[in-house]
PDB file with one MODEL, atoms N, CA, C and O in Angstrom:
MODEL        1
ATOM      1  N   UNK A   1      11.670  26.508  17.512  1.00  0.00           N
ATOM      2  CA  UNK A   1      11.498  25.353  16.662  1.00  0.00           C
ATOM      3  C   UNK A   1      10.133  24.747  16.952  1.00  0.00           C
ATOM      4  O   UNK A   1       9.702  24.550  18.088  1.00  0.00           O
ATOM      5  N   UNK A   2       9.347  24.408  15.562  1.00  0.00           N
ATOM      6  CA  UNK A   2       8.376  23.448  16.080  1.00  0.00           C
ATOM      7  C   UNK A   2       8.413  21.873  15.329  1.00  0.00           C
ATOM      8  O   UNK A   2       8.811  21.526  14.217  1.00  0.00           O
ATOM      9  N   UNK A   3       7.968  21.305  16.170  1.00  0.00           N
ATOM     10  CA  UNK A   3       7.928  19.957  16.032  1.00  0.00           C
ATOM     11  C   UNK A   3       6.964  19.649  15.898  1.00  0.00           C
ATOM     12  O   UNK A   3       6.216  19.633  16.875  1.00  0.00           O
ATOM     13  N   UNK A   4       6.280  19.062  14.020  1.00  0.00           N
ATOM     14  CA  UNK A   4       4.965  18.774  13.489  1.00  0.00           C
ATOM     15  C   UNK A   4       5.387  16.947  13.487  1.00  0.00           C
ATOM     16  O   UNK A   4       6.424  16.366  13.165  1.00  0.00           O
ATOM     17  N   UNK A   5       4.326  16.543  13.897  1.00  0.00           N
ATOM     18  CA  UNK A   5       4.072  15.115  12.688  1.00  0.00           C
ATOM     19  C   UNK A   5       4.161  14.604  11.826  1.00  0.00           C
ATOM     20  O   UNK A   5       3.124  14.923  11.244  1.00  0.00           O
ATOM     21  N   UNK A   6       4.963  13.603  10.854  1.00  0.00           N
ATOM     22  CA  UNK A   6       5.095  13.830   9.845  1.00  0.00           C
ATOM     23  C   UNK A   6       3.556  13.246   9.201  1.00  0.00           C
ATOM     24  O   UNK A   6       2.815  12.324   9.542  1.00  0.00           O
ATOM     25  N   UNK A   7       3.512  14.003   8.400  1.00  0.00           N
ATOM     26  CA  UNK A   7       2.331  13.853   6.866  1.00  0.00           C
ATOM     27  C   UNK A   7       2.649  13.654   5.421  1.00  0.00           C
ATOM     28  O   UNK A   7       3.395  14.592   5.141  1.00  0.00           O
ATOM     29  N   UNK A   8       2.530  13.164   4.715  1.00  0.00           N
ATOM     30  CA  UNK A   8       2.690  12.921   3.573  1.00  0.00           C
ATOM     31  C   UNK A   8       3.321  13.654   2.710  1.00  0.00           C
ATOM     32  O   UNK A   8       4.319  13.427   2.027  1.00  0.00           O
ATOM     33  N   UNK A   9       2.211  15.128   2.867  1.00  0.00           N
ATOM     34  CA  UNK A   9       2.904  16.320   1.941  1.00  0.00           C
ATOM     35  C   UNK A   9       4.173  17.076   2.472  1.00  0.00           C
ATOM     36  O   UNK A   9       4.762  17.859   1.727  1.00  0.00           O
ATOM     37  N   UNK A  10       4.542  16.875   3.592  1.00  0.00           N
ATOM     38  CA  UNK A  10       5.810  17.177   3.864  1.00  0.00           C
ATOM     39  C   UNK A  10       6.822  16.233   3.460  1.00  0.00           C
ATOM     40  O   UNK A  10       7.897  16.495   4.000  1.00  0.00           O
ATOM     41  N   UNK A  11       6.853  15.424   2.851  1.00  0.00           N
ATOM     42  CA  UNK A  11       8.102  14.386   2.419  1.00  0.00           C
ATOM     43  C   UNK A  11       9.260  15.062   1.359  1.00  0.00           C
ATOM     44  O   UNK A  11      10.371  14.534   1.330  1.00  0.00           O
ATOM     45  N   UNK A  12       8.936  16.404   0.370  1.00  0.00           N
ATOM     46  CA  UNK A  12       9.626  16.325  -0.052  1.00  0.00           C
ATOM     47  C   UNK A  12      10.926  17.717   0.561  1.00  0.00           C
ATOM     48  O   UNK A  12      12.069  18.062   0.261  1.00  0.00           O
ATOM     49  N   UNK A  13       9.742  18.173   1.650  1.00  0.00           N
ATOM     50  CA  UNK A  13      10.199  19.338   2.055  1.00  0.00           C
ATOM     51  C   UNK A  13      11.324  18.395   3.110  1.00  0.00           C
ATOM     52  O   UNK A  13      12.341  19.065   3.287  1.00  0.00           O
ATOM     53  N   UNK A  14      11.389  16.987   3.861  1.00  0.00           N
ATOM     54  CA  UNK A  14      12.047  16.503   4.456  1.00  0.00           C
ATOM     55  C   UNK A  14      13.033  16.025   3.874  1.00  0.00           C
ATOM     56  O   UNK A  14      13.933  15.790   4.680  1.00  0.00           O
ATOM     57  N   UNK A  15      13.309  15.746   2.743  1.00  0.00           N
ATOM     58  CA  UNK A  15      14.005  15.999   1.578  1.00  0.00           C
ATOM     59  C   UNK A  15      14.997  16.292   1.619  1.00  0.00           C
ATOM     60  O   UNK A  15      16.014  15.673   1.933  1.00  0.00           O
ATOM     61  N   UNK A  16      14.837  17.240   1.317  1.00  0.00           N
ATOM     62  CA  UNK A  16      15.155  18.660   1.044  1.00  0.00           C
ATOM     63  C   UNK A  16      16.134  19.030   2.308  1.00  0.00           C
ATOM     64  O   UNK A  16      17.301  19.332   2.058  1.00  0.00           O
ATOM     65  N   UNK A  17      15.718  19.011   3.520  1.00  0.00           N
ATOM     66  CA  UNK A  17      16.187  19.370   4.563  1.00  0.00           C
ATOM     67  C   UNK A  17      17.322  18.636   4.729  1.00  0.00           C
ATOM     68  O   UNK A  17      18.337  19.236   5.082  1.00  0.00           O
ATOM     69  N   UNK A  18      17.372  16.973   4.470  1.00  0.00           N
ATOM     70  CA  UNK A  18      18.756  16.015   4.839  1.00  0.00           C
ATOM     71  C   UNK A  18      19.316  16.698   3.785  1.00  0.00           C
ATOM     72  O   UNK A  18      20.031  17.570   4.279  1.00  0.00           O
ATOM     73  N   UNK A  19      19.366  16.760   2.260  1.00  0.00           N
ATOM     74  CA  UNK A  19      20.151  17.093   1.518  1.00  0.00           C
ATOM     75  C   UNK A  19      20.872  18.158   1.851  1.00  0.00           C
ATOM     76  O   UNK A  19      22.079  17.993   1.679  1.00  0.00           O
ATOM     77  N   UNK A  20      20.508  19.331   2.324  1.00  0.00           N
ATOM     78  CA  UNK A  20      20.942  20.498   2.975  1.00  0.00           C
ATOM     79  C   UNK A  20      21.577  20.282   4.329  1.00  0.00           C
ATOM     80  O   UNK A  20      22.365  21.188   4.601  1.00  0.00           O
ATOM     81  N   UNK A  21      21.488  19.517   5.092  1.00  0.00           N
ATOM     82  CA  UNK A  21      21.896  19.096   6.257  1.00  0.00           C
ATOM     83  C   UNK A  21      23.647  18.108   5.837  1.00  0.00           C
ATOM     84  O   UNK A  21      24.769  17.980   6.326  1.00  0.00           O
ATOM     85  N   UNK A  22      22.952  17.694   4.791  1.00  0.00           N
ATOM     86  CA  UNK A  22      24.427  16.672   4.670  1.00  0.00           C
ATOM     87  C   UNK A  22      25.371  17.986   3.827  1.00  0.00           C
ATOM     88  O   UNK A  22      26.483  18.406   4.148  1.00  0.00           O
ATOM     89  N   UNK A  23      24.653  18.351   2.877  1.00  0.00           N
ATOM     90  CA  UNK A  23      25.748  19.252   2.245  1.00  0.00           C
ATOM     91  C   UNK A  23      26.615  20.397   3.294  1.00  0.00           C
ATOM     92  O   UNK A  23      27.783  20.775   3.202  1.00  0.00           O
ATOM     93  N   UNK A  24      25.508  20.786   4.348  1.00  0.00           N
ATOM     94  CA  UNK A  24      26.613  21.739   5.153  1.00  0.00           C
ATOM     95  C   UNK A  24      27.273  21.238   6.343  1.00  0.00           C
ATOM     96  O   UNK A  24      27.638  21.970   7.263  1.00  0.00           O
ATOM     97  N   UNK A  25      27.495  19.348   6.296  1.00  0.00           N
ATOM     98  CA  UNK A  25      28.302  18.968   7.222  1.00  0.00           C
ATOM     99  C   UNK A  25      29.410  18.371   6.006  1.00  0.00           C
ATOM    100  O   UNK A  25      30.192  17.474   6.323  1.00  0.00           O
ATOM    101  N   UNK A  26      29.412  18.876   4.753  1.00  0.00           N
ATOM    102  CA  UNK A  26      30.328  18.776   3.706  1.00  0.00           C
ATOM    103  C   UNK A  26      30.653  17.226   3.323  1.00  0.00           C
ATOM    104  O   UNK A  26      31.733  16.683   3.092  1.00  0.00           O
ATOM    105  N   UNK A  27      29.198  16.664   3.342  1.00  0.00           N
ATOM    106  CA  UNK A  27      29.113  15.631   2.918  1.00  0.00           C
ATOM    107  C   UNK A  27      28.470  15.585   1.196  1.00  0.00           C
ATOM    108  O   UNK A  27      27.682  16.427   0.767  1.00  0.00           O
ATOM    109  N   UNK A  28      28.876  14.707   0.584  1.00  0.00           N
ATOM    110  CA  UNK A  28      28.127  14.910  -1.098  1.00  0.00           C
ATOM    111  C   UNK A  28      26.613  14.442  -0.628  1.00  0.00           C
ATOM    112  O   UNK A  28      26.415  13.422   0.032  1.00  0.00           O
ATOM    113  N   UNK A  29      25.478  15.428  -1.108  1.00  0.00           N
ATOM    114  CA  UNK A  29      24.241  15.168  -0.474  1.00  0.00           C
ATOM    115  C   UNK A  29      23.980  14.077  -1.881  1.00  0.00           C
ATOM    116  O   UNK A  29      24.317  14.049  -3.064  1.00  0.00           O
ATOM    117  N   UNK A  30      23.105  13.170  -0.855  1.00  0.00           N
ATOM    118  CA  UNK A  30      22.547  12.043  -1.921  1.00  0.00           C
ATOM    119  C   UNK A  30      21.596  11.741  -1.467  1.00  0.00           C
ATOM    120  O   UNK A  30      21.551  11.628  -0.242  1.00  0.00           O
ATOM    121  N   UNK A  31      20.562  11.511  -2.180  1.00  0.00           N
ATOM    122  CA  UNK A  31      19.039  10.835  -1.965  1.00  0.00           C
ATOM    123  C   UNK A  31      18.734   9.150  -1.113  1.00  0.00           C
ATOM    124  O   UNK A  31      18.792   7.986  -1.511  1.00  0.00           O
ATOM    125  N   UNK A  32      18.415   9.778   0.160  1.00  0.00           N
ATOM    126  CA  UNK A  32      18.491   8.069   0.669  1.00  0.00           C
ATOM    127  C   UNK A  32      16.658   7.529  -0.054  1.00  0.00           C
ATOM    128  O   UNK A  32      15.613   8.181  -0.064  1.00  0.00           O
ATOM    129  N   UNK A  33      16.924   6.247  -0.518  1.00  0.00           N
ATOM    130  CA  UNK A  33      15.990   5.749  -1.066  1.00  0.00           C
ATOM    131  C   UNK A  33      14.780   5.594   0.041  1.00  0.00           C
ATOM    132  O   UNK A  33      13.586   5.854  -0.104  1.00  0.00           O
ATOM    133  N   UNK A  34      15.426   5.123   1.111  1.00  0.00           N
ATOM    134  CA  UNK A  34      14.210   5.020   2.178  1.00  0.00           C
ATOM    135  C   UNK A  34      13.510   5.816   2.644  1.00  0.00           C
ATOM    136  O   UNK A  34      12.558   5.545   3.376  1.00  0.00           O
ATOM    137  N   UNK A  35      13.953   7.258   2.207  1.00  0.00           N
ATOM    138  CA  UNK A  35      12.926   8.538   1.846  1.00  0.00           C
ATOM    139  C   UNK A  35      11.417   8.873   1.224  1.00  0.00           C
ATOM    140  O   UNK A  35      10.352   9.377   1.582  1.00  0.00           O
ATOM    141  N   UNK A  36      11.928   8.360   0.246  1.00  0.00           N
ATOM    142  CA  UNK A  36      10.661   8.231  -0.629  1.00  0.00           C
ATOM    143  C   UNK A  36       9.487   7.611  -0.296  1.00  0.00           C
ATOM    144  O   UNK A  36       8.456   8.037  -0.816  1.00  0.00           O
ATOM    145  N   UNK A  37       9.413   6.326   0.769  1.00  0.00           N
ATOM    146  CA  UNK A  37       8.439   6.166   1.343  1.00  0.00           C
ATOM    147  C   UNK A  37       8.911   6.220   2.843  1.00  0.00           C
ATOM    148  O   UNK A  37       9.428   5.198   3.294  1.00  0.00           O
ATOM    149  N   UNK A  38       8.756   7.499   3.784  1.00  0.00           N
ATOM    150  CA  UNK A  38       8.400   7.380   5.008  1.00  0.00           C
ATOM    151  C   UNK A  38       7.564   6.555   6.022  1.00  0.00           C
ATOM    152  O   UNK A  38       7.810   5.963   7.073  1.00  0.00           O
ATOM    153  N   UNK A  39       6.652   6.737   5.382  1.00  0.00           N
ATOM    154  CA  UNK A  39       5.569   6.114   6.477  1.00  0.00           C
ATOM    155  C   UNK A  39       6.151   4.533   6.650  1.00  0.00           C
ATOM    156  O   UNK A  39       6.519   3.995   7.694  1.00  0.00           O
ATOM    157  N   UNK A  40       6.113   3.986   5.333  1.00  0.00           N
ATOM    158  CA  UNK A  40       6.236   2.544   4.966  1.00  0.00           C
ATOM    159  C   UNK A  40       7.841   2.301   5.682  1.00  0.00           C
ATOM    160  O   UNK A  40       8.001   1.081   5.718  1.00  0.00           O
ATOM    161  N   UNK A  41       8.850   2.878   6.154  1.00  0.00           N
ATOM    162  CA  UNK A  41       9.987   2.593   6.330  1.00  0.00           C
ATOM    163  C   UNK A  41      10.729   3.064   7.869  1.00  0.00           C
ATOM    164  O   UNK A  41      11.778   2.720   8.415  1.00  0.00           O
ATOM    165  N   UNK A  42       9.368   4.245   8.342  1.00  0.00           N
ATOM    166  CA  UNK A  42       9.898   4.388   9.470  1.00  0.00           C
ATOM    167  C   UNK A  42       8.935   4.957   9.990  1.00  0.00           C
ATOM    168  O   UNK A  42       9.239   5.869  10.759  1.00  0.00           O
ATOM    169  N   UNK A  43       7.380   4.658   9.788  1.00  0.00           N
ATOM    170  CA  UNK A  43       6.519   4.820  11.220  1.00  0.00           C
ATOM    171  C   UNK A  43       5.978   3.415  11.314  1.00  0.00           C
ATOM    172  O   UNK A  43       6.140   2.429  10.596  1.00  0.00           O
ATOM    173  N   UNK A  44       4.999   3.709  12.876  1.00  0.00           N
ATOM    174  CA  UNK A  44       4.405   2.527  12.955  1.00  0.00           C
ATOM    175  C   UNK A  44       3.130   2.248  12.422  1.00  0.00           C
ATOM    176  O   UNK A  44       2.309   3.089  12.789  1.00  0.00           O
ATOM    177  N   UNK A  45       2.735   1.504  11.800  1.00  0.00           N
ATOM    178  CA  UNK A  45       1.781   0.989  11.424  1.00  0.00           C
ATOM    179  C   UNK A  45       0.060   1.797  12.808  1.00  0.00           C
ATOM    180  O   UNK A  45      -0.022   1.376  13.962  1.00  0.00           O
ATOM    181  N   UNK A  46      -0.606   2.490  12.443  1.00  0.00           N
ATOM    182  CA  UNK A  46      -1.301   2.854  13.592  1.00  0.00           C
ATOM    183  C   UNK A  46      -2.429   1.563  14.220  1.00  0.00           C
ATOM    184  O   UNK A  46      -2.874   1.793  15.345  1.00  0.00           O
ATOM    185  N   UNK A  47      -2.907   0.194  13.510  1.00  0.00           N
ATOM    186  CA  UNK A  47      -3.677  -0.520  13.565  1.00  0.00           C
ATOM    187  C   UNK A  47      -2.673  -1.661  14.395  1.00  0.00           C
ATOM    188  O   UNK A  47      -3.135  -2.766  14.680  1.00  0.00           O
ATOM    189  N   UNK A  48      -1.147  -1.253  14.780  1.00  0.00           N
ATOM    190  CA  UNK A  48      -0.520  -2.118  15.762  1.00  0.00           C
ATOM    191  C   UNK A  48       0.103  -1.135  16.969  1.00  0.00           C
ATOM    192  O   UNK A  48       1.082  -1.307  17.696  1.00  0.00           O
ATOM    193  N   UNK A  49      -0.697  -0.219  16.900  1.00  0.00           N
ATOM    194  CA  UNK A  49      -0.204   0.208  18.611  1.00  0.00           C
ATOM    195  C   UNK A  49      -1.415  -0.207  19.126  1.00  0.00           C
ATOM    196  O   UNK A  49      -1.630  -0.131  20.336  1.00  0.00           O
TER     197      UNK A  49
ENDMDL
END
């Protein structure tokens, strides 16, 4: 396994991955909204570390 950083253009490929992740723990896969913007919802700001 490797473990990248997230970047922008990977957002939809991360996607992609929960949807597939929830569907094969036989959950109905659904789009979490707080997806769509990563950065803005779950990194840190880099101008406050």
């Amino acid at each position: 396994m490797i473990i990248k950083e997230f970047e922008p253009k990977y957002r939809d490929d991360l996607i992609y991955m929960v949807l597939e992740a929830k569907n094969a723990l036989g959950r109905v896969p659904g789009l979490n909204e707080d997806l769509l913007d990563i950065q803005k919802n779950y990194l840190i700001p880099q101008n406050s570390k």
